[in-house]
C-alpha positions in Angstrom: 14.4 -24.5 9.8 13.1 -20.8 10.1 10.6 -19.6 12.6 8.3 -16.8 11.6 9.1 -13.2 12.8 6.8 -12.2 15.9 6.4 -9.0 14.2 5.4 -9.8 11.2 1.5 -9.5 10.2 -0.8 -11.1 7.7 -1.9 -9.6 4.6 -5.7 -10.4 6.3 -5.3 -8.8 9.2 -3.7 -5.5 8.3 -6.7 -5.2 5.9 -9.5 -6.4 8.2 -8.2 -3.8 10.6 -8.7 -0.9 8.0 -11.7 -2.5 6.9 -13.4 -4.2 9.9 -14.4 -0.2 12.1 -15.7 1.3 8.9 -18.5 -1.7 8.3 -18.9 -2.0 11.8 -20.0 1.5 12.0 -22.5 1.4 8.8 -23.3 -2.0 8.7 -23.1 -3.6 12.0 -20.8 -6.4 10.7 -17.7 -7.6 9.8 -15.4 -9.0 7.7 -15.2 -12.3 9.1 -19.2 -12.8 8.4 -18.4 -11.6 4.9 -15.6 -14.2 4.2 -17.6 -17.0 5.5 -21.1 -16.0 4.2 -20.8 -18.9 1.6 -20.5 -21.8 4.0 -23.3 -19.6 6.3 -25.7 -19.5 3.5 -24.7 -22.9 2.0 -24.6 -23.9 -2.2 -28.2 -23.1 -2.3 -27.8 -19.3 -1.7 -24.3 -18.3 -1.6 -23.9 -17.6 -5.2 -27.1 -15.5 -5.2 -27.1 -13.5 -1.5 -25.0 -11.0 0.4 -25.4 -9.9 3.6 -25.9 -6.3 3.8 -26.4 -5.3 6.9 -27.6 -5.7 10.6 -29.9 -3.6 12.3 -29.7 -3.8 16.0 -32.0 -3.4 18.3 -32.3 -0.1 21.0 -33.0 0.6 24.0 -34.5 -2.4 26.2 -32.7 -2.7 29.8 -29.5 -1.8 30.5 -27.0 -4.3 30.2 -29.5 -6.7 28.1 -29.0 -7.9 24.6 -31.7 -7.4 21.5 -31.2 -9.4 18.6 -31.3 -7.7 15.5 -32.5 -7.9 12.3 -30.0 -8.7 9.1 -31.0 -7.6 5.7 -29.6 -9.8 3.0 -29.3 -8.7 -0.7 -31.1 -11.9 -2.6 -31.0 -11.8 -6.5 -34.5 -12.3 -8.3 -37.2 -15.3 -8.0 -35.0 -16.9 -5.2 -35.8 -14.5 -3.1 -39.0 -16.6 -2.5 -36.6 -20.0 -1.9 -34.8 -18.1 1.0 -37.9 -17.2 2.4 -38.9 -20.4 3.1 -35.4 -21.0 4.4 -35.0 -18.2 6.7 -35.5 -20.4 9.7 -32.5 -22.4 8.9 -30.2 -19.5 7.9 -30.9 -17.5 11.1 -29.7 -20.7 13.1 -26.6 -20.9 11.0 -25.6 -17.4 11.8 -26.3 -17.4 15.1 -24.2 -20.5 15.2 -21.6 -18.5 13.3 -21.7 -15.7 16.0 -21.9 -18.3 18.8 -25.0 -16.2 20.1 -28.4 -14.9 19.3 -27.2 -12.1 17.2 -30.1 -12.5 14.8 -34.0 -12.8 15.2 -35.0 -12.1 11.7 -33.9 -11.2 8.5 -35.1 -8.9 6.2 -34.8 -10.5 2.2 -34.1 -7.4 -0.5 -34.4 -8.2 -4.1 -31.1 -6.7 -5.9 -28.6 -8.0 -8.1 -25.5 -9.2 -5.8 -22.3 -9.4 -8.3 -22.3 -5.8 -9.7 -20.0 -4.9 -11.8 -16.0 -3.3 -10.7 -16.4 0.7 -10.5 -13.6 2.4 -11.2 -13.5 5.9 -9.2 -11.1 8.7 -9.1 -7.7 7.9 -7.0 -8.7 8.9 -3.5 -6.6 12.5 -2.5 -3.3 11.3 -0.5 -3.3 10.7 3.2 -2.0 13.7 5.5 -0.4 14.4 9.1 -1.5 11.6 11.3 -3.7 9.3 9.0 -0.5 9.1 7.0 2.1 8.2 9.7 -0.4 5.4 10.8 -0.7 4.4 7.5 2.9 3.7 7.2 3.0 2.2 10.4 0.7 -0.6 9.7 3.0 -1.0 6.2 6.2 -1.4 7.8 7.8 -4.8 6.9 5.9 -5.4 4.0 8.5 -6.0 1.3 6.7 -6.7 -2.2 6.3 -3.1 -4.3 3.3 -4.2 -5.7 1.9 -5.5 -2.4 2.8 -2.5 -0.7 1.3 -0.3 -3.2 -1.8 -2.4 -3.1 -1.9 -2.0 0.8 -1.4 2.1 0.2 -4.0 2.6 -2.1 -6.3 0.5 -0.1 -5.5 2.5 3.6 -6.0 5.6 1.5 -9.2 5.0 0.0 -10.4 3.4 3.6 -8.7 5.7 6.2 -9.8 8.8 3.9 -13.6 8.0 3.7 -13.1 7.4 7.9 -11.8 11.0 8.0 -14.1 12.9 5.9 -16.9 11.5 7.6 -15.7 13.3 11.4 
């Protein structure tokens, strides 16, 4: 019987923690609202919406919470469907956060499943971006896996550093 290393990591988590600060930052959410927007938005809307962002609330009183407002990508005439079910949907997520994150939700007609962009290779990490790079890589043993991992830090942790 073999126990796991304690120093081993998840595929999931390595990438949520490249991932996770950079939509944080321009979308107010995360990953973990992404990978379970289909049982949040149930078979009625999960092949046709995407949640694209949240807007937060400002100012208010110190210390309190606003909820804020999510926009949600919706593709053509069901737009009009998840308007009538907004009600339900903004208890689901709130469920999903555990809170009232949510108060409204803003419905924006636009295709959802866009087609794969290819782009340019992203220009290779330097100094300290690359050492922690190769940091969060260590103990990953499959080439392809690895390289998978690399070109994903680089195109995430270089976006993070051109935007300083």
């Amino acid at each position: 019987m073999s126990y796991p290393r304690k120093d081993v990591k998840q595929i999931s988590e390595l990438a949520n923690g490249l991932i996770d600060p950079v939509l944080a930052r321009r979308a107010g959410i995360n990953t973990a609202l992404l990978g379970s927007w289909s049982e949040i938005a149930g078979e009625d809307f999960a092949d046709c919406t995407r949640p694209e962002k949240i807007a937060w609330a400002r100012g208010g009183d110190e210390g309190s919470f606003r909820p804020g407002v999510l926009t949600i990508a919706c593709e053509g005439a069901r737009a009009l469907f998840l308007t009538h079910a907004q009600g339900e949907l903004i208890q689901r997520i709130n469920s999903f956060f555990g809170f009232a994150a949510v108060h409204q939700i803003r419905i924006v007609q636009k295709p959802v499943s866009q087609a794969v962009r290819r782009s340019r290779a992203p220009a290779p990490l330097k100094g300290e971006a690359a050492r922690k790079l190769e940091g969060m890589m260590e103990g990953i043993e499959g080439d392809k896996l690895r390289q998978a991992i690399q070109r994903l830090g680089t195109a995430v942790m270089g976006k993070r550093g051109n935007q300083r």
